[in-house]
C-alpha positions in Angstrom: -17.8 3.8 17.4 -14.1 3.6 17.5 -12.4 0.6 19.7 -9.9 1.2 22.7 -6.3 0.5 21.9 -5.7 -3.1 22.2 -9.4 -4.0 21.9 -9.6 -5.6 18.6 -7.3 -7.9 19.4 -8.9 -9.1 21.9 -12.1 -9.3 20.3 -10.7 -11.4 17.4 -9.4 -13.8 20.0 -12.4 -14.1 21.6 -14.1 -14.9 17.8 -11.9 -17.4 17.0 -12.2 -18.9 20.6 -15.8 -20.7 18.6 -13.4 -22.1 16.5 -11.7 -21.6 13.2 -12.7 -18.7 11.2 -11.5 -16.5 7.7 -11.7 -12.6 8.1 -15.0 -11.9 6.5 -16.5 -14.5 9.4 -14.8 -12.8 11.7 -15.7 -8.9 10.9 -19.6 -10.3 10.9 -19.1 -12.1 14.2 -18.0 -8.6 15.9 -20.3 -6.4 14.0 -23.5 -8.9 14.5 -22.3 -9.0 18.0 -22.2 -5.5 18.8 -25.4 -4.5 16.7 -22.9 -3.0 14.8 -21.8 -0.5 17.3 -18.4 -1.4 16.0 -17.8 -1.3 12.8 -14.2 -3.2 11.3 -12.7 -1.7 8.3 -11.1 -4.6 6.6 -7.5 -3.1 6.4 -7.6 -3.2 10.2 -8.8 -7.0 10.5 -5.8 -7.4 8.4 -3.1 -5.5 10.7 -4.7 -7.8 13.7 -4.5 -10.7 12.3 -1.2 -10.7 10.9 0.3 -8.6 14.1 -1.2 -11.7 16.5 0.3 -14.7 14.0 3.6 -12.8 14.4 3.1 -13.2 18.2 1.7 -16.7 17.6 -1.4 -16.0 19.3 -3.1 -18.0 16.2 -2.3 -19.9 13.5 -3.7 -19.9 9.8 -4.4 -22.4 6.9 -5.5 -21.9 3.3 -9.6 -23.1 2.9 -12.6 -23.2 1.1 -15.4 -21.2 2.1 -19.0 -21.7 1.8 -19.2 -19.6 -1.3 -16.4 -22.0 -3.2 -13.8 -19.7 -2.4 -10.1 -20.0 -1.3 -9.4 -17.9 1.9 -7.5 -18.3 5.0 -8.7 -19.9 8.3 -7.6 -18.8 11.7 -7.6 -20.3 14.6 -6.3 -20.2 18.1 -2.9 -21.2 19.6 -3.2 -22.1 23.1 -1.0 -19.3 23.8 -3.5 -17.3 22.5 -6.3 -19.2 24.6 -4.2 -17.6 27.9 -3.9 -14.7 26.3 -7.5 -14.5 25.5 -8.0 -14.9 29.6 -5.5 -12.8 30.4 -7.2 -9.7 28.3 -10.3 -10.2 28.4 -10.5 -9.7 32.6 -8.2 -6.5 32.2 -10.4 -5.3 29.5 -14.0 -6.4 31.9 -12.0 -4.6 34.9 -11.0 -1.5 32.8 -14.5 -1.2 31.9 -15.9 -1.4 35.0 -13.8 1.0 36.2 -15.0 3.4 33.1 -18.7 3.1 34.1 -18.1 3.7 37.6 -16.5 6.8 36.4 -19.2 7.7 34.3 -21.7 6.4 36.5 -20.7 9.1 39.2 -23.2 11.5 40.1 -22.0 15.2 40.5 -22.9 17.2 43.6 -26.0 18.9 42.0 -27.4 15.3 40.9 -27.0 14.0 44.2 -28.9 17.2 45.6 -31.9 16.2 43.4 
């Protein structure tokens, strides 16, 4: 399933709100999470992750992973902690506000 514009973003903040993470970490913690429902194409991870360091929402360092391998570690800026905030109620807000919509009952249902 595609993501909303903007919702990416937010989802990578919220993953590296559990602490510092590299990109393959991440893309598993938002697949796993949505039972795969949302799938991240690697290319994209990348655009998110460099478009939110330029906006110093996180901050990266070189690493090792588990698998003996050098990769980079992000983690989040505490302007990026009240940005997490900040999106994450207008995206739990916008949502609601899609259900409801979807939610609604046409005439004939309501007849039933």
């Amino acid at each position: 399933m595609a993501l909303l514009k903007g919702t990416l973003d937010a989802l990578v903040l919220k993953a590296l709100s559990f602490g510092p993470m590299h990109g393959f970490e991440i893309i598993r913690w938002i697949e796993d999470g949505s039972r795969n429902e949302f799938l991240i194409e690697p290319a994209a991870l990348l655009q998110a992750l460099h478009r939110l360091e330029a906006r110093r929402l996180l901050g990266g360092d070189w690493g090792i992973t588990g698998n003996n391998r050098r990769a980079r570690y992000y983690s989040l800026t505490p302007a990026g902690r009240a940005h997490l905030r900040t999106e994450a109620a207008a995206l739990k807000s916008s949502t609601s506000a899609l259900m409801t919509l979807l939610n609604a009952r046409t005439a004939a249902e309501a007849s039933r």
